[in-house]
C-alpha positions as CSV (number, residue, x, y, z in Angstrom):
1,X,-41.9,17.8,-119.1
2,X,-39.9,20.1,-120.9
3,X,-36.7,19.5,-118.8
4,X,-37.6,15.3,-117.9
5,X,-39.6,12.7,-119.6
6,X,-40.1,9.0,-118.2
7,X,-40.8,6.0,-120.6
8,X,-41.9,2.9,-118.7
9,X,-42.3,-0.6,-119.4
10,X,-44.9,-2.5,-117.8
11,X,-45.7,-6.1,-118.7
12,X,-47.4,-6.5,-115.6
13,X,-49.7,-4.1,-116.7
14,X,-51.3,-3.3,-112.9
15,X,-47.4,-1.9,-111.4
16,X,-47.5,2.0,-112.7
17,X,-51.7,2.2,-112.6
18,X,-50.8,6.0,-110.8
19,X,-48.8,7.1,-113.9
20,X,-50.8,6.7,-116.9
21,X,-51.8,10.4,-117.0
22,X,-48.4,11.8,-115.8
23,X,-47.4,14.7,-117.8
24,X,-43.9,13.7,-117.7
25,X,-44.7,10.4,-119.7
26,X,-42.5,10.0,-122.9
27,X,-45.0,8.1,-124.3
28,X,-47.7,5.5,-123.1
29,X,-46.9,3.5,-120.7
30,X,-45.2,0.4,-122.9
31,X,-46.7,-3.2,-121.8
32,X,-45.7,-5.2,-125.1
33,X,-42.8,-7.1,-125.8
34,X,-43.0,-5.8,-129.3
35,X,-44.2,-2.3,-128.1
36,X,-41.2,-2.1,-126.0
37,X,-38.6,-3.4,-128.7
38,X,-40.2,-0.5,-131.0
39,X,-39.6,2.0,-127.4
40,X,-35.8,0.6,-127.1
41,X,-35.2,1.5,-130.7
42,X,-37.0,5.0,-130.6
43,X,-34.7,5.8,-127.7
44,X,-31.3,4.3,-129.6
45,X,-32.6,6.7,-132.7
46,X,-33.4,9.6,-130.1
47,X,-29.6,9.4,-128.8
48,X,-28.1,9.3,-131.9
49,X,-30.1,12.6,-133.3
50,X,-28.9,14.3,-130.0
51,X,-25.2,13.6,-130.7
52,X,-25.8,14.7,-134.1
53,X,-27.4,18.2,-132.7
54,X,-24.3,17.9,-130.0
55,X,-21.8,17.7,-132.9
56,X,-23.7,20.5,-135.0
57,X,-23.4,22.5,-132.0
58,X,-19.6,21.9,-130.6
59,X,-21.4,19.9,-126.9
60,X,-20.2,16.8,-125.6
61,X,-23.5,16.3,-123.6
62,X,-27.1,17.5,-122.8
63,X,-26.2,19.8,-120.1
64,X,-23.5,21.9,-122.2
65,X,-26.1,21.8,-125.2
66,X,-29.0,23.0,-122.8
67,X,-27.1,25.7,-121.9
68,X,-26.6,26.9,-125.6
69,X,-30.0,25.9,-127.3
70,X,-33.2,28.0,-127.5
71,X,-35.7,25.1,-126.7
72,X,-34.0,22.5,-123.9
73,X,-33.9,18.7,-124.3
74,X,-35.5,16.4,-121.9
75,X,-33.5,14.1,-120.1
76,X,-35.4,10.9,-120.4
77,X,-35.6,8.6,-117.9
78,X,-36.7,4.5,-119.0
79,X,-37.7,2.5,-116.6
80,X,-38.1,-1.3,-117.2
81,X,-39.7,-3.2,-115.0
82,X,-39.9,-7.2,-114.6
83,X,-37.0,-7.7,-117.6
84,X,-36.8,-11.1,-117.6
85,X,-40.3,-11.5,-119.0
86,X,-38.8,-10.4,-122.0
87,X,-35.9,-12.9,-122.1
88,X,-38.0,-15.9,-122.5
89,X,-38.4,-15.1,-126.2
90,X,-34.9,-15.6,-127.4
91,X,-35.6,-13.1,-130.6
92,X,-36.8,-10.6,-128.1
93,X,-34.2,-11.1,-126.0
94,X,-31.5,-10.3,-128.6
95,X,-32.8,-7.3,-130.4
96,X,-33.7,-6.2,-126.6
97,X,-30.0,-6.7,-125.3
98,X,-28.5,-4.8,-128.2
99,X,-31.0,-1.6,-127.4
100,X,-29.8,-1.6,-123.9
101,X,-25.9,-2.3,-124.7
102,X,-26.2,0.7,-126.8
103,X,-27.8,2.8,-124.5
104,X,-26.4,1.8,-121.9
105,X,-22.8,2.4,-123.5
106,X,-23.4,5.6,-124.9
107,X,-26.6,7.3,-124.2
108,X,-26.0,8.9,-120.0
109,X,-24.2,12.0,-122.4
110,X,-27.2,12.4,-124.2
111,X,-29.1,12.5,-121.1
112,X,-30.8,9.1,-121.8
113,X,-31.0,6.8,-118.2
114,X,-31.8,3.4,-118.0
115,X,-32.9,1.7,-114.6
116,X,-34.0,-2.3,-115.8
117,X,-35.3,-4.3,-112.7
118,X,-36.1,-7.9,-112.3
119,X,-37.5,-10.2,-109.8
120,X,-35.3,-13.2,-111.5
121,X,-31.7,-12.4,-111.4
122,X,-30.8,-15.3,-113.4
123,X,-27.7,-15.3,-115.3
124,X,-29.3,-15.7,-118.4
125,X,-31.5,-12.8,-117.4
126,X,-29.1,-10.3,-116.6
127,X,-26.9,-11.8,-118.6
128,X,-22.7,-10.5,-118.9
129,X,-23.4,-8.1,-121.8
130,X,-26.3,-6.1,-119.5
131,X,-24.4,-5.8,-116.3
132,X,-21.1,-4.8,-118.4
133,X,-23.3,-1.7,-120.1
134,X,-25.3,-0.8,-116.7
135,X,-22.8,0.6,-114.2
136,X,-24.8,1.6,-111.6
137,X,-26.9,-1.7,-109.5
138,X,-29.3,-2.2,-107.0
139,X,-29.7,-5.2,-105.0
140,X,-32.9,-5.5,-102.6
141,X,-33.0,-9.0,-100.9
142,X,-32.5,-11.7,-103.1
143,X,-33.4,-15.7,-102.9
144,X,-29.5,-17.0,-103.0
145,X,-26.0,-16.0,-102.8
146,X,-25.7,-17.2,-106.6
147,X,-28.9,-14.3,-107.1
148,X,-26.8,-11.7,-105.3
149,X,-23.7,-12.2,-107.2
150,X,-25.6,-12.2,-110.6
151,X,-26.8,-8.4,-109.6
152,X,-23.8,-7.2,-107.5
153,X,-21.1,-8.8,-109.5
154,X,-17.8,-11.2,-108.4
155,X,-18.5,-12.8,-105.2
156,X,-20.8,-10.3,-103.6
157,X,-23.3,-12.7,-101.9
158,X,-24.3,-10.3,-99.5
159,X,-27.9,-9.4,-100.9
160,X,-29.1,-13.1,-99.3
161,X,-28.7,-11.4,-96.2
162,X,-30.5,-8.1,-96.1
163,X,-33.2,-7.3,-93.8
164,X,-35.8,-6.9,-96.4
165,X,-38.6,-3.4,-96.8
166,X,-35.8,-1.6,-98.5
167,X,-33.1,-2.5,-97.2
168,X,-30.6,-2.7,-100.1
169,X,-27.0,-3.0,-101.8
170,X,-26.0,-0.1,-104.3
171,X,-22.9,-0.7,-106.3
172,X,-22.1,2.2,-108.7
173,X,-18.3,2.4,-108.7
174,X,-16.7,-0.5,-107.3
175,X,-17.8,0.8,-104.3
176,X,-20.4,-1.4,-102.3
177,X,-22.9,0.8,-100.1
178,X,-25.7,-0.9,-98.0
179,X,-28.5,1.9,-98.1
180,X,-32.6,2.4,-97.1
181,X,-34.7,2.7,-99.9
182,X,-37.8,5.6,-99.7
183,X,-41.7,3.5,-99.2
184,X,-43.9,6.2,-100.3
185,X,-48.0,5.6,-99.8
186,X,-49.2,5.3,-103.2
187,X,-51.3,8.3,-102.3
188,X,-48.6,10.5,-101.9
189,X,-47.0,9.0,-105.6
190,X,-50.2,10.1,-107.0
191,X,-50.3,13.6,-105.0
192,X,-46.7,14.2,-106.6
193,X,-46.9,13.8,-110.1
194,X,-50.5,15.5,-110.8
């Protein structure tokens, strides 16, 4: 915990059951739509005291700073599961979608990662503003060629076609890689972060 933190969002409230006593937690696990506006903020205030403490200090980033402070920052990892139940509230929706462009833009330096997944790519889901600050996507099969594009980007309708059980797409530099995915028993999830 000292070295990695994870903050997740779970509106579902039944999909991280295994983690609620992690010791890597962040905080508890977030299942609000206001609870995880106040999260999104907590993390854009977090990265901007870090590159305050970077500038105090002469570090572009969390690994130079690391390497010169007495007591280590965390990288923190934010995971934000089922996204687009959030986007049906259209206040939500904004304040949530300027938290993320910020991070997104500026916060990998400060050692503050993003992963946002969805079941509904829909464009006004993941909208132009979310993939443009998130450079890094995964695509496991999707419904339609229109769904694929939405995650991959341009005319990349190939995530209609995948096999399925982790098969999957990973874009993260222009560069289109068709990958295998880890299934790990939820035993062994549980076995691992004790």
């Amino acid at each position: 915990p000292a070295y990695f933190q994870v903050a997740l969002v779970d509106p579902k409230r039944v999909t991280f059951p295994e983690f609620e006593a992690m010791r890597w937690l962040y905080e508890p696990i977030v299942k609000t739509k206001e609870d995880a506006i106040s999260l999104m903020e907590r993390l854009v205030v977090e990265m901007e005291d870090r590159y305050s403490r970077f500038e105090r200090s002469r570090c572009s980033n969390l690994t130079a700073y690391n390497q010169k402070a007495s007591t280590p920052l965390p990288r923190i990892l934010c995971i934000f599961d089922e996204y687009a139940d959030f986007m049906a509230d259209k206040d939500a929706a904004k304040v949530l979608e300027q938290s993320i462009q910020r991070l997104g833009a500026m916060a990998r330096a400060a050692g503050i990662h993003l992963i946002i997944a969805t079941q509904r790519p829909e464009a006004k889901v993941v909208t132009p503003l979310i993939r443009s600050n998130l450079p890094g996507r995964v695509a496991l099969r999707t419904a339609s060629d229109a769904d694929s594009a939405i995650i991959l980007g341009g005319r990349h309708g190939e995530a209609a076609n995948l096999l399925g059980k982790g098969d999957l797409f990973y874009d993260g530099s222009g560069t289109l890689q068709r990958l295998q995915s880890l299934f790990a028993l939820p035993e062994t999830v549980t076995n691992l972060i004790r």
